[in-house]
C-alpha atoms as one frame of an Amber mdcrd trajectory, in Angstrom:
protein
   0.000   0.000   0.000   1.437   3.334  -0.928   1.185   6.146   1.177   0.399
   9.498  -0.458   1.183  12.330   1.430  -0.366  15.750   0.361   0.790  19.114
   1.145  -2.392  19.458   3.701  -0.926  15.993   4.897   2.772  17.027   4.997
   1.785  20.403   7.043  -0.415  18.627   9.430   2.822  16.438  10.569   4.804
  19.471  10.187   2.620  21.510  13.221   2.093  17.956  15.127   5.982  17.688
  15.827   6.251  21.335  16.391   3.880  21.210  18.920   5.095  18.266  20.414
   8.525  19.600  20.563   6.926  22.537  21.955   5.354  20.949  25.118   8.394
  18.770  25.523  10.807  22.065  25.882   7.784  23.334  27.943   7.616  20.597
  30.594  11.241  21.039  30.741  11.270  24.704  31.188   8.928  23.650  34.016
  10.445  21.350  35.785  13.815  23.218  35.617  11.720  25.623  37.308  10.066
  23.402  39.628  13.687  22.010  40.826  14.701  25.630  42.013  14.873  26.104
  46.309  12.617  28.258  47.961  14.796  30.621  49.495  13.580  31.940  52.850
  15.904  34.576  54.027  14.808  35.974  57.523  16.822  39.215  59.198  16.655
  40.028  62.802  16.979  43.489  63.718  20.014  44.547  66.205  19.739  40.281
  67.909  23.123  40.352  69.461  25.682  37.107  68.658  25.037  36.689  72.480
  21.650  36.936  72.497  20.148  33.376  71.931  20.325  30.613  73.962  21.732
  27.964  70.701  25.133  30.946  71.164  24.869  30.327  75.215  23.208  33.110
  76.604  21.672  31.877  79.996  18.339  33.951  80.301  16.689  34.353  76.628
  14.727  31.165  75.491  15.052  30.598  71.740  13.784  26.413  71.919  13.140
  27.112  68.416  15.899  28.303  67.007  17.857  25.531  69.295  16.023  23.190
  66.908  16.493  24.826  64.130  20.649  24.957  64.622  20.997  21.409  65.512
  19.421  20.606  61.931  21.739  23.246  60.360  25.223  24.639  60.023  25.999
  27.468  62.325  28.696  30.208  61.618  30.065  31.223  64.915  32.593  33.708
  63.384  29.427  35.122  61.426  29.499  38.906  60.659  27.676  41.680  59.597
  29.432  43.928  56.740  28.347  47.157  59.233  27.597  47.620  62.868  24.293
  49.699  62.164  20.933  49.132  60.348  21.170  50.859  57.024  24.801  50.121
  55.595  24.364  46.348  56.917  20.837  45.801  54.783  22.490  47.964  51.567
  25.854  45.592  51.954  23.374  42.900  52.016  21.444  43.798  49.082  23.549
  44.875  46.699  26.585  42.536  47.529  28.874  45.368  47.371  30.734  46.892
  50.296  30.341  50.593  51.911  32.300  53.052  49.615  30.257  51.486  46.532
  27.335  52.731  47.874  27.722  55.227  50.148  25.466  54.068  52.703  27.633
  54.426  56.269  25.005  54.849  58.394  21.112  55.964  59.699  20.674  59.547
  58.530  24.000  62.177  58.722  27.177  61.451  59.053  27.504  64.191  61.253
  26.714  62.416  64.850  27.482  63.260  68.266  28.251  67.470  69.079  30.151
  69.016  66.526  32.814  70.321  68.926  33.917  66.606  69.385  34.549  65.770
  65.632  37.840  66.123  64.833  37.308  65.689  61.079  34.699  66.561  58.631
  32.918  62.806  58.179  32.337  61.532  54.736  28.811  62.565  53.629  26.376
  59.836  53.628  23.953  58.257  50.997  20.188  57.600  52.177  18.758  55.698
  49.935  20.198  52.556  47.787  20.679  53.767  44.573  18.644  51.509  41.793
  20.972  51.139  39.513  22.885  48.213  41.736  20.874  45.241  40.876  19.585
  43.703  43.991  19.393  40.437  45.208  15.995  40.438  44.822  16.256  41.323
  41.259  18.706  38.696  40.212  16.445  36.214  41.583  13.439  37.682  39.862
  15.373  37.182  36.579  15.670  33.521  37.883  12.147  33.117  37.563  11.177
  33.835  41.572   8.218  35.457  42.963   9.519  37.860  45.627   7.810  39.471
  48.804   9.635  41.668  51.406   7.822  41.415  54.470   9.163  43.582  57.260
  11.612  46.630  57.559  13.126  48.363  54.194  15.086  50.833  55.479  16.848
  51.473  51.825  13.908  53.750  50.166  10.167  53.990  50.066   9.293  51.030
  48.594  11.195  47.748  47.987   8.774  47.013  45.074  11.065  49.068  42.922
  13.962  47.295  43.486  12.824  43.275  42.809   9.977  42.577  44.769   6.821
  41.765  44.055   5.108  42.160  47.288   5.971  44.729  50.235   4.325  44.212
  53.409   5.085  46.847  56.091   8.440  48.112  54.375   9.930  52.037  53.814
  12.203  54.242  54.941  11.402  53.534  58.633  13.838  52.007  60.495  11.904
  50.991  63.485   7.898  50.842  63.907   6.268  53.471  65.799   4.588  50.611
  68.048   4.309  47.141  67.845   1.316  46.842  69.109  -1.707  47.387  66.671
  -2.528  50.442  65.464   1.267  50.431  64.009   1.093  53.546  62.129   2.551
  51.997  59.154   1.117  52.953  55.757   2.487  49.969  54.483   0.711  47.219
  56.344  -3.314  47.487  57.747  -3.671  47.747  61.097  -5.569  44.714  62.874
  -7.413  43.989  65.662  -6.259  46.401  68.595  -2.942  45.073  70.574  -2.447
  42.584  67.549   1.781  41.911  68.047   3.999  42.986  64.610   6.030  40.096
  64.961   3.397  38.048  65.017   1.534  39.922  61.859   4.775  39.761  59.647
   5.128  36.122  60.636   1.291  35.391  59.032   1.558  37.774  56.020   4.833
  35.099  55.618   3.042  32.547  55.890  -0.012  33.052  53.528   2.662  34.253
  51.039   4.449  30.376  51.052   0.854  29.098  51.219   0.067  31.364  48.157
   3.202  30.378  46.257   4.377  26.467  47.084   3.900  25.527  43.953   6.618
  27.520  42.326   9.990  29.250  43.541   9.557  31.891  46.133  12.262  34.277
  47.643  10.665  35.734  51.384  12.543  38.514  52.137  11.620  38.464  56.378
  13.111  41.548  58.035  11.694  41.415  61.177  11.802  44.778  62.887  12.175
  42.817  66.399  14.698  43.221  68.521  15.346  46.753  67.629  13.684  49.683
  69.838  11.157  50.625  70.825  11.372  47.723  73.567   8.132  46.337  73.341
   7.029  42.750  74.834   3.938  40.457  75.795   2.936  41.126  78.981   3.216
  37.768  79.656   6.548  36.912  78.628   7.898  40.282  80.286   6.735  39.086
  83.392   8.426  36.009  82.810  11.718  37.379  82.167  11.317  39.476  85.291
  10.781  36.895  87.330  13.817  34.796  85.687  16.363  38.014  85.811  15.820
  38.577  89.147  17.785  41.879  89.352  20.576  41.381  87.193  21.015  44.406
  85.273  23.159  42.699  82.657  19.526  41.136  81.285  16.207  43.289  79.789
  12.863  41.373  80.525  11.218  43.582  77.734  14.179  42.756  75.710  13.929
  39.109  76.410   9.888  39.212  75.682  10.858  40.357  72.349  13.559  37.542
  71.547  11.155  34.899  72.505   8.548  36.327  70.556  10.838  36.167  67.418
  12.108  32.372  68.221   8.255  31.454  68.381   7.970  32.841  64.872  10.566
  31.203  63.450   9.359  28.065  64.326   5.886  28.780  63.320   7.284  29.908
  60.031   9.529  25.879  59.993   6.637  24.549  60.566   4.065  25.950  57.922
   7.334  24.729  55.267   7.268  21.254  56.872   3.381  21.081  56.416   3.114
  22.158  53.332   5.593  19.556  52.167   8.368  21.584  50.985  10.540  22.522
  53.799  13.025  20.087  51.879  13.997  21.937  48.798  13.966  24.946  51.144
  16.772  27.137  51.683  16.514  29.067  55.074  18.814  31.410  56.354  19.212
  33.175  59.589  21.284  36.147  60.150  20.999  39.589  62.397  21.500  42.774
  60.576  24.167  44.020  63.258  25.491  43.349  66.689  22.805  43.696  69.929
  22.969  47.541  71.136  25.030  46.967  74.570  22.914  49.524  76.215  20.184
  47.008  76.440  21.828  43.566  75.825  25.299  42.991  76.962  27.391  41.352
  74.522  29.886  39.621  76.713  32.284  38.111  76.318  32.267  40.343  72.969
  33.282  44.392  73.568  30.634  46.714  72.776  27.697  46.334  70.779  26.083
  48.448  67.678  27.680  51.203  66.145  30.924  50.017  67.166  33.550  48.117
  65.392  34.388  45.903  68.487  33.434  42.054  67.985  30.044  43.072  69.841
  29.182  45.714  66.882  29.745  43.282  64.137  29.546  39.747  64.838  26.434
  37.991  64.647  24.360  34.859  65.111  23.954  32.998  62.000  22.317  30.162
  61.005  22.156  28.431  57.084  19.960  25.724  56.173  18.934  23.238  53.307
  17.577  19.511  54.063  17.986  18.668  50.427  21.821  19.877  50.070  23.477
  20.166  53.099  23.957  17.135  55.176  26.571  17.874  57.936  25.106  19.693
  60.232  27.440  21.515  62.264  29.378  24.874  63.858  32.011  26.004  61.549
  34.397  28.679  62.840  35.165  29.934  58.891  34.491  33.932  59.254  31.664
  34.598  56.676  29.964  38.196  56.195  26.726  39.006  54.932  28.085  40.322
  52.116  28.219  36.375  51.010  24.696  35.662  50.968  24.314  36.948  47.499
  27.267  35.216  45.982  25.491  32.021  47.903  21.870  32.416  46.697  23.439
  33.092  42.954  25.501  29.625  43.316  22.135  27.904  44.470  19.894  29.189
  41.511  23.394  28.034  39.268  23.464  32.182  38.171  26.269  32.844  36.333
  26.301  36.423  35.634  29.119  38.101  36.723  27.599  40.580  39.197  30.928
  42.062  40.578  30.427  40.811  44.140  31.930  41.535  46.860  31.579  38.779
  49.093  31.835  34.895  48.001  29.699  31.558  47.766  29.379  29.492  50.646
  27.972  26.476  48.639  31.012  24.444  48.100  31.619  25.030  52.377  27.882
  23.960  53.072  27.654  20.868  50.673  30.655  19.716  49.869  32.637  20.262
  53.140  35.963  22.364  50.965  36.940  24.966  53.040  37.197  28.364  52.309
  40.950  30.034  51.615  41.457  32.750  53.674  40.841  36.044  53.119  40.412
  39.319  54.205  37.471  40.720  56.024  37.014  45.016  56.130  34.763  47.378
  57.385  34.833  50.998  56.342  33.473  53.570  58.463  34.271  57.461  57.572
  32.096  58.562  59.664  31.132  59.408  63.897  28.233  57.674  65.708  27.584
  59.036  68.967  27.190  56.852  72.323  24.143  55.750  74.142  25.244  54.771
  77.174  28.919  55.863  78.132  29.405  52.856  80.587  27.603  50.246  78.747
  28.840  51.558  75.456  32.290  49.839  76.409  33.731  52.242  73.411  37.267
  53.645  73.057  35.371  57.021  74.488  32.562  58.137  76.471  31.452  60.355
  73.286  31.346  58.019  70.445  30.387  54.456  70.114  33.148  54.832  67.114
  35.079  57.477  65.164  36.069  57.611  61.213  38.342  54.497  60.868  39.068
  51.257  59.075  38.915  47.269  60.579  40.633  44.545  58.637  40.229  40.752
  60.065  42.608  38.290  58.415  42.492  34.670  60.263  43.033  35.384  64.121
  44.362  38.889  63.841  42.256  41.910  63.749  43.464  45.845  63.055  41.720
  48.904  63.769  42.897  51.984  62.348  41.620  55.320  63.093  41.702  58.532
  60.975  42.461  61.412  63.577  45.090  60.997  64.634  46.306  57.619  62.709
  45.563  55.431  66.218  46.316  51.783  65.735  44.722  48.651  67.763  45.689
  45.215  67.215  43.638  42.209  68.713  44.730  37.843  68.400  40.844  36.969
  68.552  41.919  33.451  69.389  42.630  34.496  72.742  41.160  37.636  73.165
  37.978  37.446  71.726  37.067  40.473  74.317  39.848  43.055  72.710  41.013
  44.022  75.438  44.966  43.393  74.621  46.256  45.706  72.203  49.231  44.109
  70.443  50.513  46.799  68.301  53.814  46.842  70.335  54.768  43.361  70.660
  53.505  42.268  66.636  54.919  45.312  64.674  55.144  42.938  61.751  51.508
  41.999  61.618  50.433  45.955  62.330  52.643  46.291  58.751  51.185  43.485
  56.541  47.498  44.042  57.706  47.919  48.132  57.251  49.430  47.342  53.921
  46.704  45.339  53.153  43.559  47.940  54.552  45.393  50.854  52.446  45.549
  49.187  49.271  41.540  47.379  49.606  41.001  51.779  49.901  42.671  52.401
  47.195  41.486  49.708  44.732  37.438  50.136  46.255  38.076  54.111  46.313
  36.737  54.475  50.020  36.770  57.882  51.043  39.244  58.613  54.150  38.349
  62.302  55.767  40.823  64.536  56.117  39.497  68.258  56.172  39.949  69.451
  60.091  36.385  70.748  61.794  36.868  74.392  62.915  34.373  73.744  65.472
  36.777  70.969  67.172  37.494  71.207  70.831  39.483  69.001  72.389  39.103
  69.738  75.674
């Protein structure tokens, strides 16, 4: 039997394979898709390193986040890439260091009285600039659906830079109350004495619910712990009952870390219910070190604002049932400048984004460790103190003044710019910096100033020079 195939015929087969080739590349597309983590990234505000009880701190319950580390890997050299709220988030965001965007700190540069400043500060940048493309943005391009759900703190609206959803986020960097009414015009007030935390924590959660069935980035930035201390009655009477006294705790303080921890797990939970808390990348991290004036940071120095250990080192927690295996405490510094380096690695994004910080992947799943490097903060600027005792600073007027900090393995410099002041710490055994080393280890002062100078000359970071005429030293 012959088979006579007509034009009609011959297009007919034509479209048939087409299309079939069509859906095949389609199902692919989709299951490529499909195979992409959910990335759940959730930032505390100002939660000290010291501050939980899975880091050892005796009073604050965190059962949750206990639970969570033992099923994780924990960074116990974890830092932030600034010791205050706005340049952390914009490090964070961008993955570029201070002088590339210009964010150094919470409104001026100009803090503390101007008679104190020797040296006209650097001005500072208020708003992340959208030209960097964010993290948020690079994962949008990945094919994720994006919510921010907490504190912004880089401009008015996190919708313009990746996001598709912005619960409760703007220029604010703290909530008026967090009690309902919240004053926020980005999030509807509920019922009356309705708790934030709690409120961000459901808006989360109905935003995985909403989106399980494709990949989600949740952007959490809880405004908890940062001021104003606000707690549960309940759990503030707890906390009074447990500090008994001892001035080195905060029972409102400790309300509002429990409160957090009991979100978290809430939020675990909902991914382990809905079935997809294994192809789930979470990852814990605090913004900045705990503000010493209400949390001591012991057996760290200081606390926000300062360039101490207490200013910049912070709990941090990474997780991914489907990846990482070992779950363990590593002592490998990391900053937050590596999360976006990370989350690129996981989505397999190979656009050269100019990063400043690096993956963690190969650490977390394959167990290769890291070669060393440098770690640098920048800070041209002054932040006033808070609380001249508890401040534990270098001076009862600022919690730090214009300088430069440069960590390479145990050995940590500070440098700073009035008068050229040098500190050297060995953080192996003096975590506390208390032993300054710069006469006995003039060799290591040399290579590590060698090495802060030329990172400012290669990332252009401004160093202040012009004298203030209003100066006083007495």
């Amino acid at each position: 039997m012959n088979l006579i195939i007509t034009k009609a015929t011959k297009s007919t087969i034509i479209l048939a394979v087409i299309l079939t080739m069509s859906a095949c590349h389609s199902k692919r597309v989709n299951r490529e898709t499909v195979e992409k983590p959910n990335i759940v990234f959730i930032l505390v505000d100002d939660l000290g390193w010291s501050d939980t009880s899975f880091m050892g701190n005796p009073i604050y319950e965190t059962p949750n986040l206990d639970r969570f580390s033992n099923e994780a890997v924990v960074f116990t050299n974890a830092y932030a890439p600034a010791a205050n709220c706005a340049p952390s988030r914009a490090c964070i965001m961008s993955g570029k260091n201070t002088p590339a965007h210009g964010i150094y700190t919470v409104g001026s540069s100009e803090r503390g009285k101007s008679k104190d400043r020797k040296l006209i500060p650097t001005p500072n940048t208020l708003t992340l600039d959208e030209g960097f493309t964010t993290l948020a943005e690079a994962l949008k391009n990945n094919g994720y659906t994006n919510a921010s759900i907490g504190k912004w703190h880089l401009g008015e609206d996190p919708k313009t830079q990746g996001f598709d959803i912005n619960i409760g986020g703007s220029h604010a960097g703290h909530p008026k109350s967090y009690f309902s009414p919240y004053k926020n015009k980005n999030i509807k007030d509920g019922e009356k004495g309705e708790y934030l935390t709690d409120r961000l924590t459901n808006e989360a959660i109905s935003f995985i619910t909403d989106n399980k069935e494709k990949p989600f980035f949740l952007y959490l930035p809880y405004f908890t712990v940062h001021t104003p201390l606000q707690g549960k009655q309940s759990l503030i009477d707890k906390y009074n009952a447990k500090i008994n006294g001892d001035k080195r705790f905060n029972a409102k303080y400790g309300a509002m870390v429990e409160s957090m921890d009991e979100n978290v797990g809430k939020l675990i939970n909902t991914l382990k219910e809905l079935k997809i808390e294994e192809n789930t990348i979470i990852v814990f991290l605090s913004d900045n070190g705990g503000l010493a004036s209400v949390s001591n940071q012991f057996p760290l120095r200081a606390g926000k604002g300062s360039y101490y250990e207490g200013g910049i080192r912070v709990p941090c927690i990474i997780k991914w049932p489907n990846k990482i295996k070992e779950h363990k405490r590593i002592e490998t510094p990391i900053t937050g400048l590596d999360i976006f380096p990370t989350l690129m690695d996981v989505v397999k994004d190979t656009n050269n984004y100019k990063l400043d910080g690096i993956s963690l992947l190969p650490l977390l799943t394959e167990n290769k460790n890291l070669e060393q490097r440098v770690l640098i903060w920048h800070f041209p600027i002054y932040l006033q103190g808070v609380n001249p005792k508890k401040d534990d600073a270098r001076d009862s007027l600022f919690r730090t003044r214009p300088g430069s900090v440069i960590r390479k393995g145990k050995w940590k410099l500070h440098e700073y710019f009035e008068n050229g002041e040098l500190e050297l710490y060995n953080l192996e055994t003096d975590i506390g910096e208390r032993v300054n080393l710069i006469e006995d280890r003039q060799d290591k002062v040399e290579e590590l100033l060698n090495e802060l100078k030329t990172w400012r000359k290669v990332n252009k970071a401004p160093v202040p020079k012009e004298l203030n005429l209003d100066y006083n030293p007495i």
